[in-house]
TIKOLMI-304544 format. One record per residue: residue in three letters; chain; x, y, z of N, C-alpha, C in turn. Coordinates in nm, 4 decimals, padded with zeros to 6 digits. Layout:
// residues N
<ALA A <X Y Z> <X Y Z> <X Y Z>>
...
END
This chain:
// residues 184
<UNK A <-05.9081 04.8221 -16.0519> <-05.9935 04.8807 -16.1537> <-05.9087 04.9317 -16.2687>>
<UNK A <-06.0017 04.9475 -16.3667> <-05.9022 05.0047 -16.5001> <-05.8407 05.1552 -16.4947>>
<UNK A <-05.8007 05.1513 -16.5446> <-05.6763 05.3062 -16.5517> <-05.8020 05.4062 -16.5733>>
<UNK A <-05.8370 05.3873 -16.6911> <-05.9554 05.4768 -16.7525> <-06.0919 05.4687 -16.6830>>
<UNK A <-06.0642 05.3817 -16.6060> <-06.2220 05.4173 -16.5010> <-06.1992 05.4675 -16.3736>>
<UNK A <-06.0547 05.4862 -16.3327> <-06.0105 05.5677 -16.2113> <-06.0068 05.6929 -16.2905>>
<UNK A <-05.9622 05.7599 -16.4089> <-05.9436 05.8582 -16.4347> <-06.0388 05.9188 -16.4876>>
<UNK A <-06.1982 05.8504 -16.5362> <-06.3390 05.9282 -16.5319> <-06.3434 05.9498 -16.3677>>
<UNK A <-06.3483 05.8806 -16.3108> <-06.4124 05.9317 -16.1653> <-06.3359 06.0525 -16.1207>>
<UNK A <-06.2141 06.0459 -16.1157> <-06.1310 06.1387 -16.1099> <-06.1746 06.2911 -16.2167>>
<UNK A <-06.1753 06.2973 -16.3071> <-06.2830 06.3825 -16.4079> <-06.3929 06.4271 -16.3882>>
<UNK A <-06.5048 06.3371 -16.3197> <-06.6308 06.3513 -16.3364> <-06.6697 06.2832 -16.1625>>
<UNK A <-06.6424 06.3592 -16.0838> <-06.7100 06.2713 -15.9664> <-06.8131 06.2267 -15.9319>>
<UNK A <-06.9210 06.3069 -15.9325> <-07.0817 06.3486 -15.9000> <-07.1553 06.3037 -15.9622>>
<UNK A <-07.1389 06.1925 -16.0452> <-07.2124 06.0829 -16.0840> <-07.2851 06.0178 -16.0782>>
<UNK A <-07.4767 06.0471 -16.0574> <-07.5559 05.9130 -15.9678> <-07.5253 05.8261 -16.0384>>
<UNK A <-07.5257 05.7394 -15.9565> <-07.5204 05.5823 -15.9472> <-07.6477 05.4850 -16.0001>>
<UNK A <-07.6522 05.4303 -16.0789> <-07.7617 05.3222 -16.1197> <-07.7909 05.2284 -16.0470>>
<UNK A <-07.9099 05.1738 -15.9946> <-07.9428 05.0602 -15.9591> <-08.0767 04.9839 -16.0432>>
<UNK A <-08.0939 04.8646 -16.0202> <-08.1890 04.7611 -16.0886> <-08.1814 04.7203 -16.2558>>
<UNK A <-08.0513 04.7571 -16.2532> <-07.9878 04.7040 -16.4209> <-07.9026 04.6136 -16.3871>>
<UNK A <-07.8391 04.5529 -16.3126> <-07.7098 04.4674 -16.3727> <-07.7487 04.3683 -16.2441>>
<UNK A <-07.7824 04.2256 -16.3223> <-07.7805 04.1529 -16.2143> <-07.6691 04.0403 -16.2137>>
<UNK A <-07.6150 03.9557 -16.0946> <-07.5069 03.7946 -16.1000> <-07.6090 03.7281 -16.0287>>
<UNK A <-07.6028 03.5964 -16.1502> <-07.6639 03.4915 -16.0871> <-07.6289 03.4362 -16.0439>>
<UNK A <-07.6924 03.3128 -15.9921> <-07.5701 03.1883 -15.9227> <-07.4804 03.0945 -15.9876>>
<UNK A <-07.4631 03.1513 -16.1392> <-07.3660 03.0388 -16.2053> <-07.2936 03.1526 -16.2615>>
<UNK A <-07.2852 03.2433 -16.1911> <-07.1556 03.3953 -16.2091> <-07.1705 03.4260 -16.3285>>
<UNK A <-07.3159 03.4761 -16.3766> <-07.3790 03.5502 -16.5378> <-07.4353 03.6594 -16.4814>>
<UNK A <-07.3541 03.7349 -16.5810> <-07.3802 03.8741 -16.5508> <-07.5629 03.8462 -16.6810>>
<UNK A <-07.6353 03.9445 -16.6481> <-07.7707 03.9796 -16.6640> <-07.7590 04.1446 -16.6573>>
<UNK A <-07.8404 04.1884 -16.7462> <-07.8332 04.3390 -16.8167> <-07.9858 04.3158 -16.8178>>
<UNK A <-08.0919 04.3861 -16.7215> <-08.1878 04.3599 -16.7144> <-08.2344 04.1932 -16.7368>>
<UNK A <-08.3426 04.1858 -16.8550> <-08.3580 04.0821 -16.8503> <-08.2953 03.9787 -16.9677>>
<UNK A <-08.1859 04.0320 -16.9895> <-08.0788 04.0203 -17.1443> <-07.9705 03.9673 -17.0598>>
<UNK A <-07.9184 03.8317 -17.1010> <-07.8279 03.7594 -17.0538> <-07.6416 03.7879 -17.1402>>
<UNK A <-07.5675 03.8762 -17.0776> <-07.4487 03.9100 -17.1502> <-07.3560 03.7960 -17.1748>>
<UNK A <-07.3844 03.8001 -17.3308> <-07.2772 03.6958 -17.3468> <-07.1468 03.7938 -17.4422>>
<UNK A <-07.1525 03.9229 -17.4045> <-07.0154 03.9315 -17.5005> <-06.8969 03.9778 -17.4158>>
<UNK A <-06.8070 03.8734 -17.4442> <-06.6835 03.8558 -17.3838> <-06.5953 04.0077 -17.2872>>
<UNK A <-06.5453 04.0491 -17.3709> <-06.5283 04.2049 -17.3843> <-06.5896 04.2643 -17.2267>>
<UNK A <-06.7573 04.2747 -17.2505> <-06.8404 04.3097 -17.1268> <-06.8278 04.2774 -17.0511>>
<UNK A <-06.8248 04.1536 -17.0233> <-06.8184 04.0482 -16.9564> <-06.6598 04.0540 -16.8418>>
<UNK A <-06.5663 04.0048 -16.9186> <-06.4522 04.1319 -16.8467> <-06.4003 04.2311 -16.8190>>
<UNK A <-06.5046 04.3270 -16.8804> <-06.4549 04.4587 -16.7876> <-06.5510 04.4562 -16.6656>>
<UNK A <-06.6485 04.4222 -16.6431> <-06.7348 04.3473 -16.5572> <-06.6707 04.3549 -16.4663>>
<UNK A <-06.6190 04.2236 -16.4746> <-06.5286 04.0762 -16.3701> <-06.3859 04.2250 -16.3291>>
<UNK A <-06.3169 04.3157 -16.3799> <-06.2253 04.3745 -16.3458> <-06.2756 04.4981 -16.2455>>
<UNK A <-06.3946 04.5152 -16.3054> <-06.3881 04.6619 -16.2413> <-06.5731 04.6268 -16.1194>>
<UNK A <-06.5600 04.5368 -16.0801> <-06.5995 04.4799 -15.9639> <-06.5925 04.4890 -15.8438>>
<UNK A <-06.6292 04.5710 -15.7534> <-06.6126 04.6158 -15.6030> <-06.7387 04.6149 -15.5428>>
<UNK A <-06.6935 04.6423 -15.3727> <-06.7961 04.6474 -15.3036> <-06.7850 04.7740 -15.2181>>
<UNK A <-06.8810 04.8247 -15.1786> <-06.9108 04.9579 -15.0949> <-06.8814 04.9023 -14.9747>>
<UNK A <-06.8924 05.0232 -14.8699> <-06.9178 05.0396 -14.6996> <-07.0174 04.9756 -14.6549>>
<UNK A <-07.1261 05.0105 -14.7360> <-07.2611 04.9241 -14.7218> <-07.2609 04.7968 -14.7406>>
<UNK A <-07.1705 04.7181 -14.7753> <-07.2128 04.5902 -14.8698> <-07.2874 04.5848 -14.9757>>
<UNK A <-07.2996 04.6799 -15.0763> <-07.3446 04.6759 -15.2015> <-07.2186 04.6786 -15.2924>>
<UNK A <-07.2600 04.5431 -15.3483> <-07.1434 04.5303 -15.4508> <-07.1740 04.6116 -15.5586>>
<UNK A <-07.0831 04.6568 -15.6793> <-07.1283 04.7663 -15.7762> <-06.9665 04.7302 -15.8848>>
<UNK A <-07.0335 04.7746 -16.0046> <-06.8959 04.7664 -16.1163> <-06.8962 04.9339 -16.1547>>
<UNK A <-06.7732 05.0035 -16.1447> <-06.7474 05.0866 -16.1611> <-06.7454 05.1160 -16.3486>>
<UNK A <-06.8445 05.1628 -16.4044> <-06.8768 05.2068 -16.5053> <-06.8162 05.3631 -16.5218>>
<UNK A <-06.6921 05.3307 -16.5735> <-06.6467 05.5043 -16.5872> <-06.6607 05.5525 -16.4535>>
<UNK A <-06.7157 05.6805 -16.4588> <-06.7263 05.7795 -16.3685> <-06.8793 05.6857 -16.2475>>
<UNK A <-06.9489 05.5901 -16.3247> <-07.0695 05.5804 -16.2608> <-07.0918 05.4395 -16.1753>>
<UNK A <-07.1451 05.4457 -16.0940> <-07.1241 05.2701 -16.0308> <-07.2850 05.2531 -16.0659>>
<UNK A <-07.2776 05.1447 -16.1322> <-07.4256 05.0368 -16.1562> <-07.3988 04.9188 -16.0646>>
<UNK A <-07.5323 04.9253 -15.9547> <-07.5025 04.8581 -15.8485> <-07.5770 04.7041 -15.9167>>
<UNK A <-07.4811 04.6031 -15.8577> <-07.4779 04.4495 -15.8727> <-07.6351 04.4143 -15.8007>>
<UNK A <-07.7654 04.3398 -15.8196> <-07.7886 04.2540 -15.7589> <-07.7826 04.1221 -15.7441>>
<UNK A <-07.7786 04.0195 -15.6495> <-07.7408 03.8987 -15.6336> <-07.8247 03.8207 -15.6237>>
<UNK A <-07.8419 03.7044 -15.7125> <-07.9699 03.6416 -15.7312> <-07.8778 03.5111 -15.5482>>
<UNK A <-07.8140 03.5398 -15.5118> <-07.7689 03.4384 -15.4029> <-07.6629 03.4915 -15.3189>>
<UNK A <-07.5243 03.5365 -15.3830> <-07.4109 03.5653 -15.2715> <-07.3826 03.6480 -15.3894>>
<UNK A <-07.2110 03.7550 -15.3733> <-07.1751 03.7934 -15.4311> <-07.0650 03.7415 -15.5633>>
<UNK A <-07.0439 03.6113 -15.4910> <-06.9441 03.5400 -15.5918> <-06.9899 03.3860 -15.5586>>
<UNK A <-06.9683 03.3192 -15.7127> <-06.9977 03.1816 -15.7056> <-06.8788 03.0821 -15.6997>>
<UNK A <-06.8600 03.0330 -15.6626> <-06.7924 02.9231 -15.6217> <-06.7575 02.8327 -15.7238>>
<UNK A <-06.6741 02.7471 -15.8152> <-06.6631 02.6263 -15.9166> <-06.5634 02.5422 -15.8316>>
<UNK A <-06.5408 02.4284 -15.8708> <-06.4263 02.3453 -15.8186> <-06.3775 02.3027 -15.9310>>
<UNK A <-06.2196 02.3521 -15.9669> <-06.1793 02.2879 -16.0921> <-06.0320 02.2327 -16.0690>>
<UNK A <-06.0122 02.0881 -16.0811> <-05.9383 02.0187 -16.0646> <-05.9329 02.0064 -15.9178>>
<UNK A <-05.8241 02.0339 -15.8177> <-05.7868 01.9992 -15.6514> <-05.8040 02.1898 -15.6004>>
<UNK A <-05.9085 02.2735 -15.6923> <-05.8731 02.4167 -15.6016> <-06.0425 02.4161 -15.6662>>
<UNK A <-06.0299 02.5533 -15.5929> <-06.1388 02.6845 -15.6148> <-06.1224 02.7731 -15.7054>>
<UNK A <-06.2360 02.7981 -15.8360> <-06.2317 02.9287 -15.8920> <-06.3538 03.0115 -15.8358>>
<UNK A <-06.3390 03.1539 -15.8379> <-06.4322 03.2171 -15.7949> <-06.4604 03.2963 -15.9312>>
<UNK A <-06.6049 03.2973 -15.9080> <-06.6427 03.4423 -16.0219> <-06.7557 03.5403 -15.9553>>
<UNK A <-06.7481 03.6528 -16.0223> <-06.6348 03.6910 -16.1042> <-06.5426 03.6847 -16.0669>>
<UNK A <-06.4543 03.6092 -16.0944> <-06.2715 03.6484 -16.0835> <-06.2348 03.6883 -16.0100>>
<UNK A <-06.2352 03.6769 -15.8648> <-06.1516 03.7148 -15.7334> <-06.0293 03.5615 -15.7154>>
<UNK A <-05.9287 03.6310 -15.6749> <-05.8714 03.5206 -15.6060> <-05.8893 03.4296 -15.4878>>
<UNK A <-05.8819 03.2820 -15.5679> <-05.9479 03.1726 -15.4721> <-05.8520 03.1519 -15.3324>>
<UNK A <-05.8983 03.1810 -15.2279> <-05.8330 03.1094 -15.1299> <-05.8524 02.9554 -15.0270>>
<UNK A <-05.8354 02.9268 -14.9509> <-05.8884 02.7998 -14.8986> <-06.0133 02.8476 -14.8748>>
<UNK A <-06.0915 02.7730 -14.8670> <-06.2446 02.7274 -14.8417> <-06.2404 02.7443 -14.7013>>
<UNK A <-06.2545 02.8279 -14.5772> <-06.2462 02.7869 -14.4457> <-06.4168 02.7204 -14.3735>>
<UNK A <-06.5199 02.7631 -14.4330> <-06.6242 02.7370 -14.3578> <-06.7360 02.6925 -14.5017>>
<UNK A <-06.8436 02.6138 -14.4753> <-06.9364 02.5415 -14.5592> <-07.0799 02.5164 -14.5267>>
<UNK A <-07.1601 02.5819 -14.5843> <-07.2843 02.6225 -14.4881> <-07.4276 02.5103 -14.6127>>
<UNK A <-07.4866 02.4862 -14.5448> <-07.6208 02.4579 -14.6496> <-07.7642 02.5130 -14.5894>>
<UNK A <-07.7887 02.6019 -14.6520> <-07.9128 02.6659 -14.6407> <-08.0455 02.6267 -14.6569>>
<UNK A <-08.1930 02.6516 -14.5996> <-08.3047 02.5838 -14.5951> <-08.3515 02.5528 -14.7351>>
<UNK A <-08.2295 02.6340 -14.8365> <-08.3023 02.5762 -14.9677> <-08.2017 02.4210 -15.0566>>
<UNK A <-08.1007 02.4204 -14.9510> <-08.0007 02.2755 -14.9833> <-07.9357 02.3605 -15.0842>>
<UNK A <-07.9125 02.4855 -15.0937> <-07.7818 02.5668 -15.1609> <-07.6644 02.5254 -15.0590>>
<UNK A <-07.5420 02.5103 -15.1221> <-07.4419 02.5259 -15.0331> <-07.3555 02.6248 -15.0572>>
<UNK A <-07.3023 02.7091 -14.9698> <-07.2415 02.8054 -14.9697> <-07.0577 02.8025 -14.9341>>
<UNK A <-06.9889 02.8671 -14.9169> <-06.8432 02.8563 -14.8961> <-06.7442 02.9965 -14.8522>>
<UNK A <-06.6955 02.9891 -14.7453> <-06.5984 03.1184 -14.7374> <-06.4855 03.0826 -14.8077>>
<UNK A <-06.4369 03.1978 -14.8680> <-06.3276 03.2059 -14.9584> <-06.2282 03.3285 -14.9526>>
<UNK A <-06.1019 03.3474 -14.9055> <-06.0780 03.5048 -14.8864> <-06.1721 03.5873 -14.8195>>
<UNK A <-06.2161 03.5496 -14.6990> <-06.3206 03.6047 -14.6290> <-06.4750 03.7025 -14.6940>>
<UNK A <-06.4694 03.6207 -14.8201> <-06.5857 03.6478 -14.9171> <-06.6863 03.5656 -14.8960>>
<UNK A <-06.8350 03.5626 -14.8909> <-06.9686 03.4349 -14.9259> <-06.9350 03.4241 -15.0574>>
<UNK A <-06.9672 03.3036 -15.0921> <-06.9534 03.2493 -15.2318> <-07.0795 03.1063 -15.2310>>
<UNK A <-07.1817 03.1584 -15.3022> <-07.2684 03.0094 -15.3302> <-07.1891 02.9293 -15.4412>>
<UNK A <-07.1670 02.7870 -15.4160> <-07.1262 02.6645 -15.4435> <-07.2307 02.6786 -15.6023>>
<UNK A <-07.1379 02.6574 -15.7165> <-07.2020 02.6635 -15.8678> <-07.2908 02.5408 -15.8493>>
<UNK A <-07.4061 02.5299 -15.8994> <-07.5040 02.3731 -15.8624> <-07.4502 02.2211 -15.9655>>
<UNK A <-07.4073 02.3288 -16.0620> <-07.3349 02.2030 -16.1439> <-07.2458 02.1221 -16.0487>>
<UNK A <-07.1467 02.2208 -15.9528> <-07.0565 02.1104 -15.8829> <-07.0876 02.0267 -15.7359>>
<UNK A <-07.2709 02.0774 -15.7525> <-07.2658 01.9888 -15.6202> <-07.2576 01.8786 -15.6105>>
<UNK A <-07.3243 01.7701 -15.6823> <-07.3248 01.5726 -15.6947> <-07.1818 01.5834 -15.6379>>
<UNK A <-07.0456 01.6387 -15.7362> <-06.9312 01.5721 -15.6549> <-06.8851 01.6410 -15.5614>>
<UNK A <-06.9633 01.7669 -15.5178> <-06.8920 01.8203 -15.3396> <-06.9721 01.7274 -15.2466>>
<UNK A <-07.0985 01.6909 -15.2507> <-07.1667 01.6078 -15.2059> <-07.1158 01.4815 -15.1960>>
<UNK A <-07.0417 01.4269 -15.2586> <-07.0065 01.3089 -15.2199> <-06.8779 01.2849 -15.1193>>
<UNK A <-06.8344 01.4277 -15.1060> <-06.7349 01.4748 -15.0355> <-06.7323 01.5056 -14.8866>>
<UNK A <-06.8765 01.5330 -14.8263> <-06.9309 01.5343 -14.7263> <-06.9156 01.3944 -14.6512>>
<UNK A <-06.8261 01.4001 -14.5101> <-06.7699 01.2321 -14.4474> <-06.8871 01.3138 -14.2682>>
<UNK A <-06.8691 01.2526 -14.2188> <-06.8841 01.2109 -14.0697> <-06.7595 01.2701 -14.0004>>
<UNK A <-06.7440 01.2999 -13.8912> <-06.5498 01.2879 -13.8023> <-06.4630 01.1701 -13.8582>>
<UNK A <-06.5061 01.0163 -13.8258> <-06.4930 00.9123 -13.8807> <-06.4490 00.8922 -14.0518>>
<UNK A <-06.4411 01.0029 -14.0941> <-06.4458 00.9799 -14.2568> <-06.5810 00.8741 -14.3256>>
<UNK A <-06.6407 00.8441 -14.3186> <-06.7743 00.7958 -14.3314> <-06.8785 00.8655 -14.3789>>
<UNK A <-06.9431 00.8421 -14.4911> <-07.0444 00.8786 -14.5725> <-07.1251 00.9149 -14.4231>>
<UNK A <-07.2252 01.0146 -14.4643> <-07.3173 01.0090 -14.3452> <-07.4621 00.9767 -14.4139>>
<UNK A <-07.5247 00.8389 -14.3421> <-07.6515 00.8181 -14.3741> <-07.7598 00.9085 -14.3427>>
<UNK A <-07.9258 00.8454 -14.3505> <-08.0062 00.9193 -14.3156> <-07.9861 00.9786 -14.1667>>
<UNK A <-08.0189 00.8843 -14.0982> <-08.0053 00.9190 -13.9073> <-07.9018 01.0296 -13.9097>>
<UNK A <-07.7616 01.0080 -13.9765> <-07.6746 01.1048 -13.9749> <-07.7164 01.2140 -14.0175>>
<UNK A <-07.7650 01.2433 -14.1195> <-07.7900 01.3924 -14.1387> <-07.9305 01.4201 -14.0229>>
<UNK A <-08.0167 01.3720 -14.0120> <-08.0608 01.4207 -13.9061> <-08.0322 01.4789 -13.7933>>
<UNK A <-07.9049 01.3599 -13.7198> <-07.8671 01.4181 -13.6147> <-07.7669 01.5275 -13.6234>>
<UNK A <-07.6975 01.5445 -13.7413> <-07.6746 01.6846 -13.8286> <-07.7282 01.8195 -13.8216>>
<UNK A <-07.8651 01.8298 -13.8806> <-07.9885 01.9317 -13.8418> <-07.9860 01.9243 -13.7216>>
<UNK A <-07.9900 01.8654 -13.6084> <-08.0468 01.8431 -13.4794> <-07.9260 01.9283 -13.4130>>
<UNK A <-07.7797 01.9283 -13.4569> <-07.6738 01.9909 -13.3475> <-07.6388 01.8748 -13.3256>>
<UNK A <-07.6366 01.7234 -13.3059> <-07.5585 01.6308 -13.2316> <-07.4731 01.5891 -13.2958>>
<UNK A <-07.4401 01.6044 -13.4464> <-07.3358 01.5636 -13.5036> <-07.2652 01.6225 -13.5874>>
<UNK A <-07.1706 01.6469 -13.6134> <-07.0466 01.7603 -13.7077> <-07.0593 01.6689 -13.8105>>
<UNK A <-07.0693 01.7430 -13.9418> <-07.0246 01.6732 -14.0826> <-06.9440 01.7778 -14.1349>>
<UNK A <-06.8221 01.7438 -14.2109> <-06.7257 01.8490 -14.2984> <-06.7116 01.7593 -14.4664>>
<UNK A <-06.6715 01.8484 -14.5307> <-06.6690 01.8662 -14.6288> <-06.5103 01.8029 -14.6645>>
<UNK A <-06.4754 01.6962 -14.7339> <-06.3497 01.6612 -14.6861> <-06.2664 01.6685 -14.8607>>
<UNK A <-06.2043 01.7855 -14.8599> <-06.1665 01.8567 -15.0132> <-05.9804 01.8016 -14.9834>>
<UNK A <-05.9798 01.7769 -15.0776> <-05.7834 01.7871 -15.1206> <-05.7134 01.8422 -15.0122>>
<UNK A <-05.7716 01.9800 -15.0517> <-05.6677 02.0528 -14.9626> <-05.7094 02.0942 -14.8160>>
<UNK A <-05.7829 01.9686 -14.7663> <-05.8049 01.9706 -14.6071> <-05.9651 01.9991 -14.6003>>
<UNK A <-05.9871 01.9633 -14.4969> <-06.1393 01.9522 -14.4225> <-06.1598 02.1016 -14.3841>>
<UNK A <-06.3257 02.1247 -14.4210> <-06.3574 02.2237 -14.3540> <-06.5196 02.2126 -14.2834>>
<UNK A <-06.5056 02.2200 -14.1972> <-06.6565 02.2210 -14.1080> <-06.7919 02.2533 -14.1905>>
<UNK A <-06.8733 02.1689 -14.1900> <-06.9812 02.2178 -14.2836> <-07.1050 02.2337 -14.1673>>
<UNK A <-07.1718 02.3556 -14.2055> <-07.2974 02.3968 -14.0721> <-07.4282 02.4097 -14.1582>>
<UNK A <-07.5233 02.4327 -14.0528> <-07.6649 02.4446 -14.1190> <-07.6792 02.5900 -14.1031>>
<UNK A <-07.7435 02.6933 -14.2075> <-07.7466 02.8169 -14.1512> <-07.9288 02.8548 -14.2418>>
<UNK A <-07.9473 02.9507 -14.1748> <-08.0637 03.0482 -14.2716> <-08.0257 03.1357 -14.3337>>
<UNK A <-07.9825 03.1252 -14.4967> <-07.9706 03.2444 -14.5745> <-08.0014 03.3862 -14.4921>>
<UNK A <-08.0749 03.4359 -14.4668> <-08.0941 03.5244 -14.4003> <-07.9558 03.5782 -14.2728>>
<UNK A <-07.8984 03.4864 -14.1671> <-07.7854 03.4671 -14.1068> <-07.6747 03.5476 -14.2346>>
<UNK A <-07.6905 03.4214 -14.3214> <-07.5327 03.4193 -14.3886> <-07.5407 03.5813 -14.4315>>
<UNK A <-07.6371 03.6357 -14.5061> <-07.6693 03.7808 -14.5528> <-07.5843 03.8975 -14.4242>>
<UNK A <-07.6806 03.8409 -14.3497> <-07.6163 03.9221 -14.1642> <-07.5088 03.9240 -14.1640>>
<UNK A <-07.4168 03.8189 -14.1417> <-07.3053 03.7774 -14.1003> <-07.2082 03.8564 -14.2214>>
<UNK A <-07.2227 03.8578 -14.3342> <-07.0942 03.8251 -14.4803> <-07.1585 04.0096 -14.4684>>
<UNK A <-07.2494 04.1290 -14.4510> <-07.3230 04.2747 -14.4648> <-07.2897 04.2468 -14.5851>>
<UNK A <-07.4261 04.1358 -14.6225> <-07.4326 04.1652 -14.7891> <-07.5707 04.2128 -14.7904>>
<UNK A <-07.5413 04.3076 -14.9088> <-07.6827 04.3550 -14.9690> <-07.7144 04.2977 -15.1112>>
<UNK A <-07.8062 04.2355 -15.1072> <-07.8646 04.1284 -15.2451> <-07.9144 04.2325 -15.3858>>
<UNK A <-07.9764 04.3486 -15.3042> <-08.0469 04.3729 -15.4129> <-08.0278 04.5155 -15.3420>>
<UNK A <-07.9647 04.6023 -15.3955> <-07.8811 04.7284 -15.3280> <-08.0650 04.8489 -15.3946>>
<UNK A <-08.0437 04.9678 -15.2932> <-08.1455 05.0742 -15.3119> <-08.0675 05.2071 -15.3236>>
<UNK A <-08.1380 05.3065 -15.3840> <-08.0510 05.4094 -15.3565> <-08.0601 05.4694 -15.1895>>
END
């Protein structure tokens, strides 16, 4: 976090906290109610001063005050640029270990033991990336027997294969103690 936003809190502790102003969508846009932030500036102090609670409510430390994040999907989105991972906001990308697709055909990704929904722009070419054990496109029957449990499909990226599963958003929420849409 910034110098000057450790040293309001430090100043001013007792600060309530805001919620139902600042939302991230799934293509990592910050949203100021229903006003889409496009100024730069905002935008990275944003992306810097970005954390998450005990609770799993993510929140950007505003000075002395935290305005809690809601998540129109995960807490960070996923891009693929060139042979790696960027994450936004701006965490450091690590390998991809696990790859989930949800009842709505979102695909999701662990990253630095973070959820991260997959940006939709880059699905056509993660999708084509999806093999069989065999390295093999998987046809219809295949993804069926996919859904069904009888067959493993992974995600087969540059820098190594990672298991791709079927999950219920709801699970992944459980599993990652994320809170989407934080309360006081």
């Amino acid at each position: 976090m910034d110098a000057l936003v450790l040293a309001a809190m430090d100043k001013w502790p007792n600060v309530p906290a805001v919620y139902g102003w600042l939302r991230l969508d799934a293509r990592g846009q910050w949203w100021l109610r229903d006003s889409l932030l496009k100024q730069a500036a905002m935008v990275d102090f944003f992306r810097r001063n970005y954390a998450r609670d005990g609770e799993g409510r993510y929140y950007v430390q505003n000075g002395p005050q935290k305005v809690y994040v809601a998540h129109e999907a995960a807490p960070y989105v996923a891009c693929r640029h060139a042979d790696a991972w960027a994450l936004m906001p701006d965490m450091a990308a690590d390998r991809a270990r696990m790859a989930w697709l949800d009842e709505e055909g979102r695909l999701f990704v662990e990253l630095g033991g973070e959820l991260a929904i997959v940006d939709d722009r880059d699905l056509l070419a993660l999708c084509e990336l999806i093999c069989r054990p065999d390295g093999r496109q998987p046809g219809d029957a295949d993804w069926q027997a996919w859904e069904q449990g009888a067959l493993s499909l992974q995600l087969m990226l540059p820098e190594g294969s990672i298991p791709l599963r079927r999950s219920v958003f709801a699970e992944l929420e459980a599993a990652y103690h994320l809170v989407r849409v934080p309360q006081p």
